[in-house]
N, C-alpha and C positions, 0 to 999 in steps of 0.2 A: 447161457440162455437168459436174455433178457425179461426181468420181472412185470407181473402188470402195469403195475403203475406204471415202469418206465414209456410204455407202450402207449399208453393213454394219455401220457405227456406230449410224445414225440406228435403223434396227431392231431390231440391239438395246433402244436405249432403250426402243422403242416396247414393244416386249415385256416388258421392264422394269415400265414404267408398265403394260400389261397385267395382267400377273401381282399386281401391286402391289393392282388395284384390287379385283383377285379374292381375298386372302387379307387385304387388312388387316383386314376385322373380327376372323377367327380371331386374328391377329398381335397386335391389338391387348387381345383376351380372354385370349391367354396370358400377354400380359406383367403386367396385371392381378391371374390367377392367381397368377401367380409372384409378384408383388410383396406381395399378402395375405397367402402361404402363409411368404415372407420376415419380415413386421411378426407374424406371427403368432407366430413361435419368437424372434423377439429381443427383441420388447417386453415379454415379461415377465422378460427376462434383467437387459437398461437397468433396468426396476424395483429388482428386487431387487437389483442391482447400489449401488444407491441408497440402496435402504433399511437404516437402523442395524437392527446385531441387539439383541433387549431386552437387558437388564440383566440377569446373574447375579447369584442370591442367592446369598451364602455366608455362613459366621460369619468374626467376626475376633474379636481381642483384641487390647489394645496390648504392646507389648515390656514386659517387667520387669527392672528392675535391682535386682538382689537381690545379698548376702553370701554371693562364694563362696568355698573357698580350694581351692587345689590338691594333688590327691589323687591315688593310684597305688594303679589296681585289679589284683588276680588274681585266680585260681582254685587255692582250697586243699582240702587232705584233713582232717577233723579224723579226730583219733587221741585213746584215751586215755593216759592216763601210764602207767597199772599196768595191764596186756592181757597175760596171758599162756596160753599152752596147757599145762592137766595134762596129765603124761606121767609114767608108772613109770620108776626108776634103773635100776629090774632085773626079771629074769622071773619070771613067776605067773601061778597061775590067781585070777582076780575070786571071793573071800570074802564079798564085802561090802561096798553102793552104801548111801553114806549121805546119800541126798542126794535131790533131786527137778528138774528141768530147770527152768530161769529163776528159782529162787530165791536169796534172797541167803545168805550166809555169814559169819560172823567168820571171825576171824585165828586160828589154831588149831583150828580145827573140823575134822575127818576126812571124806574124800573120799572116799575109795573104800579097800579093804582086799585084797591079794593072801594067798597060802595062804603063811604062816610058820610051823608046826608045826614043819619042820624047823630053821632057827636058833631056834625056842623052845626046843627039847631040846637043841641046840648050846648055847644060854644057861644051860643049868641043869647040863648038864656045866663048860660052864667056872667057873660059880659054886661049884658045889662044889669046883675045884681049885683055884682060889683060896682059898677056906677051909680048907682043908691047905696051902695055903702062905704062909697068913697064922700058922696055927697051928705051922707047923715054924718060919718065922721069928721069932715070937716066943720058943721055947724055944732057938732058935741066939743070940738077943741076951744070953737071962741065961747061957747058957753063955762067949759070949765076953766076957760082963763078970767070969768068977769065972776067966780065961784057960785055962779049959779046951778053946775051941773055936778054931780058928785065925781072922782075919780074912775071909784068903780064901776058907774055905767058908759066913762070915757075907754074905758078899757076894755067894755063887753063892745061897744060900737068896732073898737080896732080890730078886734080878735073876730067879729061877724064880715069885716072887710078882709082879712088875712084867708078865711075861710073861702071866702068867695075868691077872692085869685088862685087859691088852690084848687078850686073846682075848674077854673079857667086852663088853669096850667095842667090839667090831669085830662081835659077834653080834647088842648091843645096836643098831648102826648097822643093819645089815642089815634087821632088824625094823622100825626105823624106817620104811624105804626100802619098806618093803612095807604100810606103813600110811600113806596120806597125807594130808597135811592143808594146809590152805588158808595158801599164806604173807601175805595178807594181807586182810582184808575185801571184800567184792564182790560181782557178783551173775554166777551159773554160767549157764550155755550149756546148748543139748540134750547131753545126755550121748550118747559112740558105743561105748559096751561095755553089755556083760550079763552077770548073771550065769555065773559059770562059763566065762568066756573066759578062754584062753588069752594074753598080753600079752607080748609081746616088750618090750623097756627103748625106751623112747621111742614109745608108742603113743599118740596119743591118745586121752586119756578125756575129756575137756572141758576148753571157755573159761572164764576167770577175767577179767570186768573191774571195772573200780571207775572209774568216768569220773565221779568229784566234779572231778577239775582234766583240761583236756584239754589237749595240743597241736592247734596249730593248723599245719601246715605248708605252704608256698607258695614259689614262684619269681619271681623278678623278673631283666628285662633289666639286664646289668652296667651300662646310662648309668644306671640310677638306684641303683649302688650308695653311690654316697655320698652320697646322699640318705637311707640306713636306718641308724638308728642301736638299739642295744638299750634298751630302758625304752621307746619310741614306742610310743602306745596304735593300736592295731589296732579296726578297725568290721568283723562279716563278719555275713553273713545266708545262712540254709538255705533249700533250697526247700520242707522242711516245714512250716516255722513261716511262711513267707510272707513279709511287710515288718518284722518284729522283727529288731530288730537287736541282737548280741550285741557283748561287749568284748573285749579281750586287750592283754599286753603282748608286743614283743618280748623275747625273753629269749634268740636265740641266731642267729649270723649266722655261715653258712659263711665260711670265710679263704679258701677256692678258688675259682674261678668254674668251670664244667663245660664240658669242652671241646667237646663236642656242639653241643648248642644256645647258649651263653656266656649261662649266666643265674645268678644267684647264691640257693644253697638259705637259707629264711629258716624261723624257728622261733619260734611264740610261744605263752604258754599263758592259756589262760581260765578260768575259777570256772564251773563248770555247777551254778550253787547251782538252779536246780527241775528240774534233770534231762531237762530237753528234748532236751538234744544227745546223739547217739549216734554212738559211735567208728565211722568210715568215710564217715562224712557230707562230702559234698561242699560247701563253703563262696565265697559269692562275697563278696571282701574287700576293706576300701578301707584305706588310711593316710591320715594327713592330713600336706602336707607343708609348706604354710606358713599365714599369719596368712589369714584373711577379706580378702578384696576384692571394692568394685562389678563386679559383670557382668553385662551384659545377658543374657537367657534368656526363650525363646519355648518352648512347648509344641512336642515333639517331630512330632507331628499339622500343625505349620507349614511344616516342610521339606517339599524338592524334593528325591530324589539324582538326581542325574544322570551321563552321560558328563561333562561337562564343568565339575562340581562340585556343589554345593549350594544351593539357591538357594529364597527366599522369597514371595509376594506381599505387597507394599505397598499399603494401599487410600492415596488420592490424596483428601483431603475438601476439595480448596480449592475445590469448588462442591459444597455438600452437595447437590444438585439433580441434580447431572452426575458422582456419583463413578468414577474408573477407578482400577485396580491397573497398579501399577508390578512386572516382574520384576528382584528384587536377587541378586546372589551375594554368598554367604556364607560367610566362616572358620567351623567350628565347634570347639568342645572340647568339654568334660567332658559326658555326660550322665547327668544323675539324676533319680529319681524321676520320668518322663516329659517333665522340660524338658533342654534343650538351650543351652550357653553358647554364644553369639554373640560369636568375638574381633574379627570386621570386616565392615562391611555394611550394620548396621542401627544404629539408634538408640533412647535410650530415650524410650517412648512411642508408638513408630511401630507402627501396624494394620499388625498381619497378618493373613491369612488362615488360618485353620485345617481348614477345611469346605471344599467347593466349587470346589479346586482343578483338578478334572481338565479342567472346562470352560471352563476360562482362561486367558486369553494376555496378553500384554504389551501394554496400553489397554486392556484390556476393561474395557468399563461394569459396574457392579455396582451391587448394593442389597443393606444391609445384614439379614440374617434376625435374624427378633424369636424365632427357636426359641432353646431355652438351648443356651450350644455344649457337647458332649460331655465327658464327664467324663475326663480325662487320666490314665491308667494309670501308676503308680507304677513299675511294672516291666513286661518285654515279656511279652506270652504267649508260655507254654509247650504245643505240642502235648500 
C-alpha cells in the first residue's frame, strides 16, 4: 500500500505532465519568438563587428631634409633715428605757419614763427648802444695811446661795449627761439596749433621724422645672451609688407639684464632705402645663430598637438595594396615659413599625412588622394 507522500508525488507529476501538455505549443512559440527577436539584433552586430572599415583618403607627402641653421626669434619696435616733437623754448602768440601737414622739409627751413616785435625793438635798442659804445671806445683808445686817458677808464669803455653786444646777442637768441626752424631734414606730422594761439615753452606744434636709417629694438631671454654679439646681421619682417623681409645689424647690446622679466634690451639699425618702414612698426625678427645643417621638416598642416605632445601620421606602403598609418611622437623645433623642424621621430622620406587626419587612428587603412595637397602658408593667419 502506497504511502502519502508517495501519492502526492505521483500527482503532482501527473499535473505537471498535464499542464505541460496544454502550453507547450505556446511555450514553444515564445521561445522561437524570442530566439528570432535575439538573432535579429545581434546578427547584424557579429557582422559589422567583422567587417573592415574602408580606407581613408588623405594627402601625404614625404619628410624633407632640408638646410637649416638655428635662429632666435622676437618681437621688436622699429623706431626712427631722427623723431622728434617741435616745441617753442619760449611764450608767444603763432605769427606764422610755414609749412603744410605730412610734407617734407630741409634742414633749416622755418617752422612756425611766434610774435617777436618786442625783442625786435629790444634788438635795435641794443644795437644802437653798441654803436656808441663802439664809438666812445674807439676815441678812449687814441686818447690812451697819446696818455691822456687813463687805462682803467680804457677798460670800463671796453667792457660797457662787450656788454652791450651781449645784450645784442641775447635779443638776437631770443628772436631766434621764436622763429623756428627744422634742425634737420624730414618729413612733418599734422600740425596741432593755429594761427593766433597762444603757446606756452614746450607746446607741441608738430612731429619731425626722417626714418632713411631706423632702429630696430627687441628683447631676448638672458640663456641667449651670449649668443648676441654686435655686427650680427638681423632678418625681421612687418605685417604690412607681408613675407618681405628686411636687414639690420646689431649695433648696440644693453650691459644690464632687467630685473623684471631677466631679458636683455638689444638695438640694431637698418637702411629704409624705399621707404616702406614706418617708425612704430611692429617687427617679427630672427637672428641667425650658427652654420646650415640637415633637418628634417614636414609641413606645419602634418602635426598633431596634443595633451601628450606632438605627433604625426606615418603612411605604412609595405603592401601598396593594404596601406595603413602609423601614429609617431614627435620633437619639434624651429618653425618657418609653414614647415616644422623635426629633432626626433621621423625620418627622411617617410609619408606623412598632411590632409585627412581627423578620421584617423593608429592602423587605419588608407588610400592615398590624387587631389593636389593644399598650398602651405608661409605665415599663420592673422584675424
Amino acid at each position: 500500500m502506497p504511502f502519502p507522500l508517495e501519492k502526492e508525488t505521483v500527482s503532482l507529476i501527473r499535473r505537471a505532465v498535464r499542464y505541460f501538455k496544454l502550453f507547450k505549443t505556446p511555450i514553444i512559440w515564445f521561445c522561437i519568438i524570442i530566439g528570432l527577436a535575439i538573432g535579429y539584433k545581434l546578427v547584424p552586430v557579429v557582422i559589422l563587428s567583422n567587417m573592415k572599415p574602408p580606407a581613408a583618403a588623405v594627402s601625404a607627402i614625404p619628410a624633407l631634409e632640408e638646410e637649416w641653421a638655428d635662429e632666435l626669434r622676437a618681437i621688436g619696435t622699429i623706431t626712427a633715428t631722427k623723431a622728434i616733437t617741435i616745441a617753442p623754448e619760449v611764450n608767444g602768440t603763432v605769427t606764422g605757419i610755414h609749412f603744410e601737414s605730412g610734407t617734407p622739409i630741409k634742414d633749416g627751413d622755418k617752422i612756425i614763427s611766434l610774435n617777436d616785435s618786442a625783442e625786435r625793438a629790444d634788438l635795435d635798442r641794443y644795437l644802437a648802444q653798441l654803436e656808441i659804445t663802439k664809438l666812445t671806445l674807439e676815441r678812449s683808445k687814441k686818447l690812451s695811446t697819446q696818455k691822456v686817458e687813463s687805462k682803467a677808464d680804457f677798460d670800463q669803455k671796453k667792457a660797457n661795449m662787450d656788454q652791450a653786444q651781449a645784450f645784442v646777442d641775447q635779443a638776437k637768441a631770443t628772436i631766434a627761439k621764436k622763429n623756428i626752424t627744422a634742425p634737420f631734414s624730414g618729413i612733418l606730422g599734422i600740425r596741432k596749433v593755429n594761427l593766433g594761439d597762444y603757446l606756452q615753452a614746450g607746446t607741441p606744434v608738430v612731429t619731425l621724422t626722417n626714418d632713411d636709417h631706423l632702429f630696430v629694438n627687441f628683447t631676448i631671454a638672458e640663456r641667449f645672451a651670449d649668443k648676441i654679439k654686435t655686427g650680427q646681421t638681423i632678418y625681421f619682417t612687418v605685417d604690412a609688407m607681408g613675407n618681405q623681409e628686411f636687414e639690420g645689424n646689431i649695433t648696440s647690446i644693453d650691459p644690464q639684464i632687467s630685473q623684471d622679466i631677466r631679458n636683455v634690451s638689444i638695438q640694431a639699425t637698418a637702411e629704409n632705402k624705399e621707404g616702406k618702414l614706418k617708425s612704430g612698426m611692429f617687427g617679427t625678427i630672427r637672428v641667425v645663430l650658427s652654420d646650415k645643417k640637415p633637418t628634417i621638416t614636414v609641413p606645419e598642416t602634418a602635426i598633431e598637438y596634443g595633451l601628450y605632445g606632438s605627433s604625426v601620421y606615418i603612411v605604412d606602403q609595405t603592401d601598396p595594396n593594404n596601406m595603413v598609418v602609423k601614429k609617431s611622437f614627435i620633437k619639434t623645433g624651429a618653425n618657418r615659413k609653414g614647415r616644422v623642424a623635426v629633432l626626433s621621430g621621423l625620418a627622411k622620406d617617410d609619408l606623412v599625412v598632411t590632409a585627412g587626419q581627423l578620421k584617423l587612428n593608429n592602423g587605419a587603412a588608407v588610400n592615398l588622394s590624387d587631389d593636389p595637397v593644399p598650398a602651405i602658408p608661409e605665415t599663420t593667419p592673422k584675424p
